[in-house]
N, CA, C and O atoms as CSV, one atom per row, in Angstrom:
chain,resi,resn,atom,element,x,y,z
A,1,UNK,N,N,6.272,-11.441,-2.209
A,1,UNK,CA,C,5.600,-12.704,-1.913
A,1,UNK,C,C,4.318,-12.829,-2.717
A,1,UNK,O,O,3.578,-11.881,-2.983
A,2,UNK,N,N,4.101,-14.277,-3.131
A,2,UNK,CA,C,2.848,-14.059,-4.084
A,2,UNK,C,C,1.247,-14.324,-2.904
A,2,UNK,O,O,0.089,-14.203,-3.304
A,3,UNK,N,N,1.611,-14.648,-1.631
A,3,UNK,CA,C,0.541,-15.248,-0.634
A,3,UNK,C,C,0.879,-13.957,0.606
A,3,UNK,O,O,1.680,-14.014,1.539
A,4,UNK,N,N,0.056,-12.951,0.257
A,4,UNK,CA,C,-0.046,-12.249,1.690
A,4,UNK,C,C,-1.506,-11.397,2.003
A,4,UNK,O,O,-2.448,-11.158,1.249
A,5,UNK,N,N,-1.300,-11.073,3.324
A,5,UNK,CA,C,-2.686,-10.544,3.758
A,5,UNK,C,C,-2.162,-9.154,4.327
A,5,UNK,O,O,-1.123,-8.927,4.946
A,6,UNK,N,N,-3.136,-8.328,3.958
A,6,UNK,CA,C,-3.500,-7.223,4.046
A,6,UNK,C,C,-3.974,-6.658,5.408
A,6,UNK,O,O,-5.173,-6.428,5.561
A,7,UNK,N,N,-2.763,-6.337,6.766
A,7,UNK,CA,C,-3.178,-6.024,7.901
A,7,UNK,C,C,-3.828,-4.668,8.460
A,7,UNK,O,O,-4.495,-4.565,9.489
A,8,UNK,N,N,-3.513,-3.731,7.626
A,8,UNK,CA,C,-3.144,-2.407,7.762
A,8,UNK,C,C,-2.617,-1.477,6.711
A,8,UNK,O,O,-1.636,-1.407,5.970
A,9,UNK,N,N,-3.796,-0.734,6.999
A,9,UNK,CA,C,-3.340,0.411,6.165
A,9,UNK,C,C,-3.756,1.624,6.448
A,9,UNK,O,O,-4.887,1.842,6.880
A,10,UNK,N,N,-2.575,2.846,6.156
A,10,UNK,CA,C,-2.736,4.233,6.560
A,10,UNK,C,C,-2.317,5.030,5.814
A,10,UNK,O,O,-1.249,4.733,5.278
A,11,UNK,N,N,-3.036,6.539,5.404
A,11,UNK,CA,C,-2.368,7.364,4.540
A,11,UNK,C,C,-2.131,8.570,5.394
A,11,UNK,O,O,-3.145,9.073,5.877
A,12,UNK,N,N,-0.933,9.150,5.682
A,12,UNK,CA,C,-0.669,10.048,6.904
A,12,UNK,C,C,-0.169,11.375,6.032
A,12,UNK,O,O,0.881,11.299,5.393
A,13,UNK,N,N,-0.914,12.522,6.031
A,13,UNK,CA,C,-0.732,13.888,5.349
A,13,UNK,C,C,-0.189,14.991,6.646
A,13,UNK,O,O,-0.722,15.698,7.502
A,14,UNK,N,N,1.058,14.676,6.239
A,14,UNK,CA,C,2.078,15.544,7.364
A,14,UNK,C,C,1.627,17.210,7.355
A,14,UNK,O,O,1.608,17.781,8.445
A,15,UNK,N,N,1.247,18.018,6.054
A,15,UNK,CA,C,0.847,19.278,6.082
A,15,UNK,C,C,-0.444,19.211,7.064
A,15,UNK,O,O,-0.720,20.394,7.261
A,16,UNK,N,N,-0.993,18.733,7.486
A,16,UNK,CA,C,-2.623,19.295,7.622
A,16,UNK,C,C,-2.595,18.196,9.017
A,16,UNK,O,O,-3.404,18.420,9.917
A,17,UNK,N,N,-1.606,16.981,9.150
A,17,UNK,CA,C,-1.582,16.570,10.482
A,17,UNK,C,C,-2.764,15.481,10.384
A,17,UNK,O,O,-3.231,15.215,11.492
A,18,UNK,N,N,-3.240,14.923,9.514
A,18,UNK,CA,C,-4.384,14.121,9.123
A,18,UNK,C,C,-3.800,12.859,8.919
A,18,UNK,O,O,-2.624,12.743,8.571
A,19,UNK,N,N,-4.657,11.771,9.143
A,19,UNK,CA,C,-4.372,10.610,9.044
A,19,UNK,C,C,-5.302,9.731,8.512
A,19,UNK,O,O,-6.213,9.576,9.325
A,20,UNK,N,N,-5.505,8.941,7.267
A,20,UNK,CA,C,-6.648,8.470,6.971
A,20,UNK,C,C,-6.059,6.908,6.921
A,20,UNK,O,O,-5.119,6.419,6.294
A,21,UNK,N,N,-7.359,6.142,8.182
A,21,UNK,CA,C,-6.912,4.656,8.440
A,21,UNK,C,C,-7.840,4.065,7.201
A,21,UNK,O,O,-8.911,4.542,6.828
A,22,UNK,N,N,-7.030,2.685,6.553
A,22,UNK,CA,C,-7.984,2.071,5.952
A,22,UNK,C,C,-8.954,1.241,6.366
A,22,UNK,O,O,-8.824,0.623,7.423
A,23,UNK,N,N,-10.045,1.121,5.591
A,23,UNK,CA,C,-11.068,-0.031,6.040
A,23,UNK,C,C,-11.166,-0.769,4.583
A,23,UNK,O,O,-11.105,-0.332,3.434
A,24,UNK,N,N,-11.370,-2.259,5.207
A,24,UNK,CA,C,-12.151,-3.125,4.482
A,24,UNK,C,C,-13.579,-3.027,3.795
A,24,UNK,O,O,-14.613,-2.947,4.458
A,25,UNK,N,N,-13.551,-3.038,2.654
A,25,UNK,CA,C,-15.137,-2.619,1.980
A,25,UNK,C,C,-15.261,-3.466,0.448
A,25,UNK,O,O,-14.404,-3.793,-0.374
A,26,UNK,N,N,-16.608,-3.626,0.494
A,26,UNK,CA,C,-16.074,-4.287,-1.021
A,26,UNK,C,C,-15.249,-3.285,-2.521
A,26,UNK,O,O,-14.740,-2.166,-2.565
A,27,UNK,N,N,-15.427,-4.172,-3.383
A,27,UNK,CA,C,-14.635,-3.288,-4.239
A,27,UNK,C,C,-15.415,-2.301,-4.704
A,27,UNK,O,O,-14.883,-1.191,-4.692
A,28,UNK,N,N,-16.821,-2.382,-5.225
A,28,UNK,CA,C,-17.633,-1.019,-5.727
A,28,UNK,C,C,-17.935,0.023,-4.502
A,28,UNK,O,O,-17.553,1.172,-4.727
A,29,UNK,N,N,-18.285,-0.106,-3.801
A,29,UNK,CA,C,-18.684,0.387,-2.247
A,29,UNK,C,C,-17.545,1.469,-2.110
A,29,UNK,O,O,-17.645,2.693,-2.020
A,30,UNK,N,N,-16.202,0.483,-2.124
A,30,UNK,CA,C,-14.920,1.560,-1.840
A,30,UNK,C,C,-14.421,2.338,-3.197
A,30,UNK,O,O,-13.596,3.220,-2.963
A,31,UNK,N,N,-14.767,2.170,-4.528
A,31,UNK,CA,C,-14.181,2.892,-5.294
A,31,UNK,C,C,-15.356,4.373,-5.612
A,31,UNK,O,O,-15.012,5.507,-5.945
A,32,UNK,N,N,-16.820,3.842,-5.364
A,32,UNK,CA,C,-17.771,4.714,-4.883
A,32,UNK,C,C,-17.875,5.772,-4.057
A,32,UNK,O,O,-18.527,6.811,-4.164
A,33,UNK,N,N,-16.862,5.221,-2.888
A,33,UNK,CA,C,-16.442,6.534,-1.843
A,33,UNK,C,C,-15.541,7.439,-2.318
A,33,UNK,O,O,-15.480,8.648,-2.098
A,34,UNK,N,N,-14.698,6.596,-3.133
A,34,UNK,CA,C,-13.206,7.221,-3.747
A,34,UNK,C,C,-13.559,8.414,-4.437
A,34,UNK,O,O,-13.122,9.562,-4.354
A,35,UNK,N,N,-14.474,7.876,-5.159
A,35,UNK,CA,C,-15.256,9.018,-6.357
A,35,UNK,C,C,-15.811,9.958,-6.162
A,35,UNK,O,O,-15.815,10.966,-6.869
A,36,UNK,N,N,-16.562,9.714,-4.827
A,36,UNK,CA,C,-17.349,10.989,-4.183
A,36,UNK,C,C,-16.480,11.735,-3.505
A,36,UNK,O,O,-16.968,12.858,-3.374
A,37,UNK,N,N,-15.462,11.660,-3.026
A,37,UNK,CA,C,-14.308,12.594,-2.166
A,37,UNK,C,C,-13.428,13.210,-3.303
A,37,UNK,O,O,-12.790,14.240,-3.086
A,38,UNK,N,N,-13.395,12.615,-4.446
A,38,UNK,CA,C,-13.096,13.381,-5.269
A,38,UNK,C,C,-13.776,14.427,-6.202
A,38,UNK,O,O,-13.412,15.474,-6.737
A,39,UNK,N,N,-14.712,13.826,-6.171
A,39,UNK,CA,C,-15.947,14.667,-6.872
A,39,UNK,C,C,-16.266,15.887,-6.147
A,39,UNK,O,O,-16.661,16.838,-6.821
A,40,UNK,N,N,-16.119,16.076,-4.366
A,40,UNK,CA,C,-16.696,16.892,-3.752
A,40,UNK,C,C,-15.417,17.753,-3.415
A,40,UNK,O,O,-15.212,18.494,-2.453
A,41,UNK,N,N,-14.689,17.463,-4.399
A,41,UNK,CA,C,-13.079,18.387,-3.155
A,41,UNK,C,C,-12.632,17.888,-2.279
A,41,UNK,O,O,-11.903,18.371,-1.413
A,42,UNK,N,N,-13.090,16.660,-2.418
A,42,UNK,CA,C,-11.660,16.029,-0.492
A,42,UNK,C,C,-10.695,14.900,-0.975
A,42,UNK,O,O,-10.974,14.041,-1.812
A,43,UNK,N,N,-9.370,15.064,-0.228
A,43,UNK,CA,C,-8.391,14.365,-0.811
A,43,UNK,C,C,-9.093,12.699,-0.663
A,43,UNK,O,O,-10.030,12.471,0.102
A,44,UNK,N,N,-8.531,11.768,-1.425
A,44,UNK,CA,C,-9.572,10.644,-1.702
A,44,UNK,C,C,-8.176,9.435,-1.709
A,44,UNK,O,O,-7.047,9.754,-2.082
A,45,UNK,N,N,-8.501,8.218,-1.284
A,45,UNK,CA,C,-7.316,7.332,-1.132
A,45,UNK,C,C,-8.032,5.887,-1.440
A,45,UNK,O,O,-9.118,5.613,-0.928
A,46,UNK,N,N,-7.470,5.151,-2.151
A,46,UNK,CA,C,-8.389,4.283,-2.931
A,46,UNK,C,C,-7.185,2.938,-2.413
A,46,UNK,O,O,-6.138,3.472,-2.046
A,47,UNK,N,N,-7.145,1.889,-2.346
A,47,UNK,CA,C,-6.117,0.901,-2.211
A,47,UNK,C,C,-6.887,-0.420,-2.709
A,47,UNK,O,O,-7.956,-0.764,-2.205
A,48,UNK,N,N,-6.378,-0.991,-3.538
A,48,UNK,CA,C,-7.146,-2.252,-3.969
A,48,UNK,C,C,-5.472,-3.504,-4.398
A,48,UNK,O,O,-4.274,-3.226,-4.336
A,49,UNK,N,N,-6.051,-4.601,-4.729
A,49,UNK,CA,C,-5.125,-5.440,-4.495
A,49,UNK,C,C,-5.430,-6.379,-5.510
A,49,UNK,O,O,-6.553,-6.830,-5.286
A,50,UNK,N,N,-4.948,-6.851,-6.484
A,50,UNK,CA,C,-5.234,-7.846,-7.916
A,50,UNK,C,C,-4.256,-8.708,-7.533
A,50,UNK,O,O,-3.159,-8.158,-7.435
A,51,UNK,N,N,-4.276,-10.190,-7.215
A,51,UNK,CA,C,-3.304,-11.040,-7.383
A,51,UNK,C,C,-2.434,-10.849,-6.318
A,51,UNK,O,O,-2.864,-10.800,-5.165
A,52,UNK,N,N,-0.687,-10.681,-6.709
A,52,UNK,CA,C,-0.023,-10.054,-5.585
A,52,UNK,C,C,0.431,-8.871,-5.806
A,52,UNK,O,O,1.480,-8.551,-5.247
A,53,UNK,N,N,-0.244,-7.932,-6.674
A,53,UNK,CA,C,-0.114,-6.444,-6.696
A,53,UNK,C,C,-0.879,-6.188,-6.062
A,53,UNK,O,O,-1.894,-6.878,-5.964
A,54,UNK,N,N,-0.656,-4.962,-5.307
A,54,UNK,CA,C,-1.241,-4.065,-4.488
A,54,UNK,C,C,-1.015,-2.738,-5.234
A,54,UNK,O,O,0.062,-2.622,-5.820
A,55,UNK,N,N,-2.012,-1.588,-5.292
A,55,UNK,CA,C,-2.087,-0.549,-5.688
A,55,UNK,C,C,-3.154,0.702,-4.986
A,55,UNK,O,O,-4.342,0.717,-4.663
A,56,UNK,N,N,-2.320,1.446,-4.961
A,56,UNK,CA,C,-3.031,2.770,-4.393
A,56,UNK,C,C,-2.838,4.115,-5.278
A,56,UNK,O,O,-1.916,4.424,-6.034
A,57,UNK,N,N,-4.184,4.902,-4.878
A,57,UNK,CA,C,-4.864,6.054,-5.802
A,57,UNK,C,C,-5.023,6.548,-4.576
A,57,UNK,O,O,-5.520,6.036,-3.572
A,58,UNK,N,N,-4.247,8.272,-4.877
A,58,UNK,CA,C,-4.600,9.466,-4.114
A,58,UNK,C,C,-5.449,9.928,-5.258
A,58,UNK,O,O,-5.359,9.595,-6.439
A,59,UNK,N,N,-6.028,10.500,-4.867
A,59,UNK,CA,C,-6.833,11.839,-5.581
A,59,UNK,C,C,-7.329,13.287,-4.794
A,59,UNK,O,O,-7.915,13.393,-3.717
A,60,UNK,N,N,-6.831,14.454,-5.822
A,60,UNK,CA,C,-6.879,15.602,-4.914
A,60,UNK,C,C,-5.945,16.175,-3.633
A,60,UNK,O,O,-6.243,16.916,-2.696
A,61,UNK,N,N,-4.233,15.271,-4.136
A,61,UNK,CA,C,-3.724,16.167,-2.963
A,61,UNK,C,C,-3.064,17.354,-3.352
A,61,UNK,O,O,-2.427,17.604,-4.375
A,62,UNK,N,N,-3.257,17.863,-2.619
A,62,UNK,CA,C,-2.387,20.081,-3.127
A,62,UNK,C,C,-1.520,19.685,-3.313
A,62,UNK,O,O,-0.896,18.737,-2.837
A,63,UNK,N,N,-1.249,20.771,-4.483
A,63,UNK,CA,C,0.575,20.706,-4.553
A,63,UNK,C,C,1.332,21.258,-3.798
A,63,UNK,O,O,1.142,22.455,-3.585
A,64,UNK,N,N,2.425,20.579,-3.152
A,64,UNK,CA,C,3.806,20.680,-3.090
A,64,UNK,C,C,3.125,19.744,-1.129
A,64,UNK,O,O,3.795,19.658,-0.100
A,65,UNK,N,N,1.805,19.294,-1.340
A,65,UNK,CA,C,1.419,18.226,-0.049
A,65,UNK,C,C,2.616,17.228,-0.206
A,65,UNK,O,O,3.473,17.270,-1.089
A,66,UNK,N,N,2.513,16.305,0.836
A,66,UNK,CA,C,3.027,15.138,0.356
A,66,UNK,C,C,1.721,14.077,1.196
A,66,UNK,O,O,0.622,14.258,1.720
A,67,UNK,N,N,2.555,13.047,0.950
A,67,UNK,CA,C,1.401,11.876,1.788
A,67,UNK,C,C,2.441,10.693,2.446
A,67,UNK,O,O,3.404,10.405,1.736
A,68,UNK,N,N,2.346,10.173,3.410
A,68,UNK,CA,C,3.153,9.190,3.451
A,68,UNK,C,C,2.316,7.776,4.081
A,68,UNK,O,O,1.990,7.704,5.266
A,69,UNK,N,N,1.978,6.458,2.860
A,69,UNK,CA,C,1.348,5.732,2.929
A,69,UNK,C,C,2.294,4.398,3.661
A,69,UNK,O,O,3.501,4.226,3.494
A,70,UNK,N,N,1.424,3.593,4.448
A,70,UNK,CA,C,1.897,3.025,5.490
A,70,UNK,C,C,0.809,1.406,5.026
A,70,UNK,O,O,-0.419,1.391,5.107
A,71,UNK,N,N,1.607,0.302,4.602
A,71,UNK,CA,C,0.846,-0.635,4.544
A,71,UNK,C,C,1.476,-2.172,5.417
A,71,UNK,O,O,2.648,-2.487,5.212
A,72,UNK,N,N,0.892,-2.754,6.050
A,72,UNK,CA,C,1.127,-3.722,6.935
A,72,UNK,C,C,0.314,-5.021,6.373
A,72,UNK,O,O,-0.888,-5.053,6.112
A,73,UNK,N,N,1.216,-6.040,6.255
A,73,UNK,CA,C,1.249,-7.015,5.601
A,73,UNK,C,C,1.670,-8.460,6.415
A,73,UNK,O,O,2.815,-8.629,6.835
A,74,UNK,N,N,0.973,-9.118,6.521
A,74,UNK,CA,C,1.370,-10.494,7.166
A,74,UNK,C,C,1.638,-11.603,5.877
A,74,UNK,O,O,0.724,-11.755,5.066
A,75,UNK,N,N,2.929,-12.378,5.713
A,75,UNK,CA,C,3.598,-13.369,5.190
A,75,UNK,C,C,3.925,-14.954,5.438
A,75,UNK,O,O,4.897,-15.345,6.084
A,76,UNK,N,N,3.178,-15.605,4.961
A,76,UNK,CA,C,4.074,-16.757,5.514
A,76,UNK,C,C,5.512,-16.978,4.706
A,76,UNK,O,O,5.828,-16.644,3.564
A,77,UNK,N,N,6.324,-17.730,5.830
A,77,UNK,CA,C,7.751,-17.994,5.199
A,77,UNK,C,C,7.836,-19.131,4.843
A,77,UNK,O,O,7.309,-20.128,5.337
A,78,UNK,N,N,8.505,-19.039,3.969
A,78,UNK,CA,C,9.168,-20.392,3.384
A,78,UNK,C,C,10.326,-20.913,3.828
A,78,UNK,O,O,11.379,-20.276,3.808
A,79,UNK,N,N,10.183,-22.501,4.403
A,79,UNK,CA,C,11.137,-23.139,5.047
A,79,UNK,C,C,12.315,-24.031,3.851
A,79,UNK,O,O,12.023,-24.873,3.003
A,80,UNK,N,N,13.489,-23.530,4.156
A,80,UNK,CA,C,14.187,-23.924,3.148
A,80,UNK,C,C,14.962,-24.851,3.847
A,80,UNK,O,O,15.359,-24.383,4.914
A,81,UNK,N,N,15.412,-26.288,3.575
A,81,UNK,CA,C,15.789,-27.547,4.194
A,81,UNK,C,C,17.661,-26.654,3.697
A,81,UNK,O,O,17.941,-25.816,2.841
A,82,UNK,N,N,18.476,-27.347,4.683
A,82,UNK,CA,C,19.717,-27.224,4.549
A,82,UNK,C,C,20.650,-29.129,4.396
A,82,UNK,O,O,20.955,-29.844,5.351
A,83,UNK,N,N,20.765,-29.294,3.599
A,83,UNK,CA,C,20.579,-30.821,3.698
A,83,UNK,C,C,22.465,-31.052,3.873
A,83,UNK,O,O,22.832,-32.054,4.488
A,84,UNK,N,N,23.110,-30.474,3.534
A,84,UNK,CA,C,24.384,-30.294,3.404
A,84,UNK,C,C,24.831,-29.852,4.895
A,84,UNK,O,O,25.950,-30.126,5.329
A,85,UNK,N,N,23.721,-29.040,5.748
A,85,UNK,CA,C,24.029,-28.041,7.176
A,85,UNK,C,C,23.508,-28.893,8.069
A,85,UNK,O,O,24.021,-28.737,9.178
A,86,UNK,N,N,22.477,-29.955,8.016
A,86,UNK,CA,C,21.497,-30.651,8.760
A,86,UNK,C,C,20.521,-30.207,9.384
A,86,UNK,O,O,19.764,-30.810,10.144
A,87,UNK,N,N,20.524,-28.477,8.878
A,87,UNK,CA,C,19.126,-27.527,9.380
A,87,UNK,C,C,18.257,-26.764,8.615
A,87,UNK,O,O,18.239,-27.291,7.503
A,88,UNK,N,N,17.629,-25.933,8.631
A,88,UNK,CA,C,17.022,-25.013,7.974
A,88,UNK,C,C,16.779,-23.994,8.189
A,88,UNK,O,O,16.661,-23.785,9.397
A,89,UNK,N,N,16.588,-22.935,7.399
A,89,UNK,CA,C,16.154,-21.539,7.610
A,89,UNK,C,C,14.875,-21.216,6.794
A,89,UNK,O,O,14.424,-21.916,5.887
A,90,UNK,N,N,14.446,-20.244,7.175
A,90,UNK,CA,C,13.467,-19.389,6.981
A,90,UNK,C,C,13.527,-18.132,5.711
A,90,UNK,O,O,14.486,-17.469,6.106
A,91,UNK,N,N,13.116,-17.568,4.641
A,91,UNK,CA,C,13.385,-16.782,3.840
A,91,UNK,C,C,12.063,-15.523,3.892
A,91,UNK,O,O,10.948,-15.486,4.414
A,92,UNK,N,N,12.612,-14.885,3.328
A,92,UNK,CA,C,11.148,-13.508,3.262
A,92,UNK,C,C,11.989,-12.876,1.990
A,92,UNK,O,O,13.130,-12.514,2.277
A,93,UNK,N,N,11.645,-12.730,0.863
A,93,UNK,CA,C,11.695,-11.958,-0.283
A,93,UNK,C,C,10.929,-10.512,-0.240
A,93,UNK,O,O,9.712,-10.635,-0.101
A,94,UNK,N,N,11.280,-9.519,-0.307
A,94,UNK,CA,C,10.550,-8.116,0.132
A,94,UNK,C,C,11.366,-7.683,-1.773
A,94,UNK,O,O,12.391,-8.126,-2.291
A,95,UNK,N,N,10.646,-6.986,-2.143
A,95,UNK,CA,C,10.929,-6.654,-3.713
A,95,UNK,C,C,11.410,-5.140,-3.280
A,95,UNK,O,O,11.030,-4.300,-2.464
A,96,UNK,N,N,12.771,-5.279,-4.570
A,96,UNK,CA,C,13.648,-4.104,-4.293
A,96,UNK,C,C,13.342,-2.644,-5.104
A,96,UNK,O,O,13.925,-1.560,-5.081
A,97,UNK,N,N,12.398,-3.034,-5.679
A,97,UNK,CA,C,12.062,-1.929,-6.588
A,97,UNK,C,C,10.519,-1.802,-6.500
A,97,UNK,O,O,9.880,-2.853,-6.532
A,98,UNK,N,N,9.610,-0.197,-6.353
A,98,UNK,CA,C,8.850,-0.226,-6.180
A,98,UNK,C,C,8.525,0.783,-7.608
A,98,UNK,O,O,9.276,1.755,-7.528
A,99,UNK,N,N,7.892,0.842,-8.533
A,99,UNK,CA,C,7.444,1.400,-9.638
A,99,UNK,C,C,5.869,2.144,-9.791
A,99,UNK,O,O,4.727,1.811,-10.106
A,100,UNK,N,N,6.545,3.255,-9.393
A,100,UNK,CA,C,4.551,4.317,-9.615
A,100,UNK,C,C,4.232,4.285,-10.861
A,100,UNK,O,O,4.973,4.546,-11.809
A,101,UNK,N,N,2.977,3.924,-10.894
A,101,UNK,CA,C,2.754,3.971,-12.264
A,101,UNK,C,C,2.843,5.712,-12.720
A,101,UNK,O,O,3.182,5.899,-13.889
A,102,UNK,N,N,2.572,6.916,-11.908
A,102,UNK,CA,C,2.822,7.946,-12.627
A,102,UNK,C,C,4.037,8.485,-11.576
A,102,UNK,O,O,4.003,8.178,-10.384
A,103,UNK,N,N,5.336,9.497,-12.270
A,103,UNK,CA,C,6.005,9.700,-11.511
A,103,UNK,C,C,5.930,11.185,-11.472
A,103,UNK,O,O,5.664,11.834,-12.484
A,104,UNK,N,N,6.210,11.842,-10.070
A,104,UNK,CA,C,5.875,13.648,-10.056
A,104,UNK,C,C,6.951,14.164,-10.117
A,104,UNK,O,O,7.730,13.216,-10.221
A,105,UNK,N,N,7.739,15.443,-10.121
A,105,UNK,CA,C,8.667,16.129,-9.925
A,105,UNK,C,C,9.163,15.645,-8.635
A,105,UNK,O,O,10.373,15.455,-8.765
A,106,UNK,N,N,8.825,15.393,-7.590
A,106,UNK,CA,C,8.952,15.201,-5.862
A,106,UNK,C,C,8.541,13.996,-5.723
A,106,UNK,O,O,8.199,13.754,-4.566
A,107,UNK,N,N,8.431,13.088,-6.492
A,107,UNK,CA,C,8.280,11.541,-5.610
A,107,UNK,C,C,9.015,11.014,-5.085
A,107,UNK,O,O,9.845,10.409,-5.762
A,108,UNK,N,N,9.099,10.964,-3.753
A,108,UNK,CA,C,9.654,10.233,-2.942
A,108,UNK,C,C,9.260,8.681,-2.255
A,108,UNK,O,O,8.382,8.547,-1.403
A,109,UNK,N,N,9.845,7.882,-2.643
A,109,UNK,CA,C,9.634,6.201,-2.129
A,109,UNK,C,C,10.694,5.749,-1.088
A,109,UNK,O,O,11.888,5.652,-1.369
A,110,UNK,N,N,10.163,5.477,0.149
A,110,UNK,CA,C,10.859,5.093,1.588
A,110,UNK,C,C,10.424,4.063,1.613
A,110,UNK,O,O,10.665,3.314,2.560
């Protein structure tokens, strides 16, 4: 969808049982934090949003960790007239392919 909002977000690190919720911050503020958790040794989770891309930055997780990121999204739908049916329905486009920009030995996408 090219019109959505950003409800929720979570990065959940199954080894260590940790859960890091997102917050709203501006954009320097939050890439500032990003930098310092990386800078100091702590795993670091960055999420920012251009247009209707959305993108997220781990930094600093151990190898053979995993992470499993959790994002919640509100949509409006598009009402499609049935003029032939005398009704209409509702559509939601969800994109079938998700592309990391870097890929690891173990990436897994659910």
């Amino acid at each position: 969808p090219t019109t959505f909002v950003v409800c929720g977000f979570t990065a959940y690190f199954p080894e260590t049982n940790k859960t890091l919720q997102g917050k709203i911050k501006p954009a320097a503020a939050a890439k500032d934090k990003y930098s310092d958790a990386i800078a100091t040794g702590h795993t670091g989770v960055l999420a920012t949003r251009k247009g209707s891309t959305f993108s997220t930055r781990i930094g600093n997780l151990p190898p053979s960790n995993s992470v499993i990121v959790t994002l919640n999204v509100a949509v409006q739908l598009n009402h499609q007239s049935r003029i032939d049916q005398g009704d209409g329905c509702y559509t939601l486009a969800i994109p079938s392919v998700v592309l990391p920009l870097y890929i690891g030995d173990k990436l897994s996408i659910r």
